[in-house]
C-alpha positions in Angstrom: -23.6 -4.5 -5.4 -23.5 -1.3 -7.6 -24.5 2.1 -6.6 -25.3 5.4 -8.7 -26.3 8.4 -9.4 -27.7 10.6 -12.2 -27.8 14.5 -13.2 -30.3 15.2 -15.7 -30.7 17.8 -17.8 -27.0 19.5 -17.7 -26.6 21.9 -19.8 -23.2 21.3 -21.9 -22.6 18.4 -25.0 -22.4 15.4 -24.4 -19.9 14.8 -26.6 -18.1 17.6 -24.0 -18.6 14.9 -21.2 -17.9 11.7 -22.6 -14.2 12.4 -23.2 -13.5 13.3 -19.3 -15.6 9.7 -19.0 -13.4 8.1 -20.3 -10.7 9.1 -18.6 -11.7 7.6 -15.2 -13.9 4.8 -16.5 -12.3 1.6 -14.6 -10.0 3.5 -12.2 -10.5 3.6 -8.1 -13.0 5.7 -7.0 -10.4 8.4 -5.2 -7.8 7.9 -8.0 -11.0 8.9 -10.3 -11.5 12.0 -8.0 -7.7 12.8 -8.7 -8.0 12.8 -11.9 -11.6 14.9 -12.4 -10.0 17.4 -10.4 -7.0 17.9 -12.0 -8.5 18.1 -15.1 -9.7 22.2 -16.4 -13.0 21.4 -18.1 -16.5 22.4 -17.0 -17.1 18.7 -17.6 -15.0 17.5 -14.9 -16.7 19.7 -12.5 -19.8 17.9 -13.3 -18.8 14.7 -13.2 -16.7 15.4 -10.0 -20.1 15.9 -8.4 -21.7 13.1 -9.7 -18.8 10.8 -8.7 -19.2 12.3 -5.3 -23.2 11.2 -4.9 -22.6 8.3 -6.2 -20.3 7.0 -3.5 -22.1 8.2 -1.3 -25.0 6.6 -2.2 -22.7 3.6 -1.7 -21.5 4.4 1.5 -25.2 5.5 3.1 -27.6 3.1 1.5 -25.7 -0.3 0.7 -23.0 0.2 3.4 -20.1 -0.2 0.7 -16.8 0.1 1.9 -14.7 3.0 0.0 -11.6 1.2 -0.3 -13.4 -1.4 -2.4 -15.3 0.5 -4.7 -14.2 1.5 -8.8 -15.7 3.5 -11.0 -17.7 0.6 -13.2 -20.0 3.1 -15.9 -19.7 6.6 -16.6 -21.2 7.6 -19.4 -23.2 11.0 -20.7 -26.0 10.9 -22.9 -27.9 13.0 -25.0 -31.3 15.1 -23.4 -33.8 17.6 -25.0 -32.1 20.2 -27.5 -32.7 24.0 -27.2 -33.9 24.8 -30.9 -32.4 28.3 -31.8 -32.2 29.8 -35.0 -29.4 32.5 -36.8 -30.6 34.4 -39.6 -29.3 33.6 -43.3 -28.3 35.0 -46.4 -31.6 35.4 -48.8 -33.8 35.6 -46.1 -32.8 31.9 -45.0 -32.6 30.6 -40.9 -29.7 28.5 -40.2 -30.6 26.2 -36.8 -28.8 26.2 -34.2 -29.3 22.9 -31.5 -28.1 24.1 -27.9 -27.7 20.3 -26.9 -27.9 19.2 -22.9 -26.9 16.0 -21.0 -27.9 13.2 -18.5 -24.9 12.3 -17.3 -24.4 9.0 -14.6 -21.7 6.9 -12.8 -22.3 3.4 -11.9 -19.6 2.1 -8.7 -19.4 -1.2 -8.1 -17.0 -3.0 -5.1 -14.4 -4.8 -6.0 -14.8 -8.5 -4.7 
């Protein structure tokens, strides 16, 4: 049984998010909450929360027991891009992509 949860349309690089994922990809669910909060990055935050619904999406809709659950996904992909653009030399624009997120967490129980 697997539970999860999803936050769509964050606004901060994925590329931002996907190092923190790392970090806690595999690990027990409240070693995982350790470490996201212990950590000084916007992206933690984010992923703190996410973490947070996802078990308890476990705990209230499958009846999952905490002690048993690990962090199986976490991952952050790419949404829409803000198009901006920064004027040039020569009368030139220079684009700038203001990039957002949908970031998720898969836990699983351990059998």
């Amino acid at each position: 049984m697997e539970a999860r949860a999803i936050a769509k349309y964050v606004r901060i690089s994925p590329l931002k998010v996907n190092f923190i994922c790392k970090e806690i990809r595999g690990k027990q669910v409240d070693e995982a909450i350790a470490i996201l909060m212990l950590t000084p990055k916007k992206g933690a935050r984010i992923l703190e929360d996410v973490l947070k619904s996802a078990i308890a999406n476990a705990e209230n809709n499958l009846n999952l027991d905490r002690e048993n659950l690990y962090v199986s996904e976490a991952y952050a992909n790419d949404g829409p891009h803000m198009k901006r653009w920064r004027p040039k030399a020569k009368g030139m624009a220079y684009p700038i992509l203001k990039r957002s997120s949908h970031i998720g967490v898969v836990v699983k129980e351990r059998e």
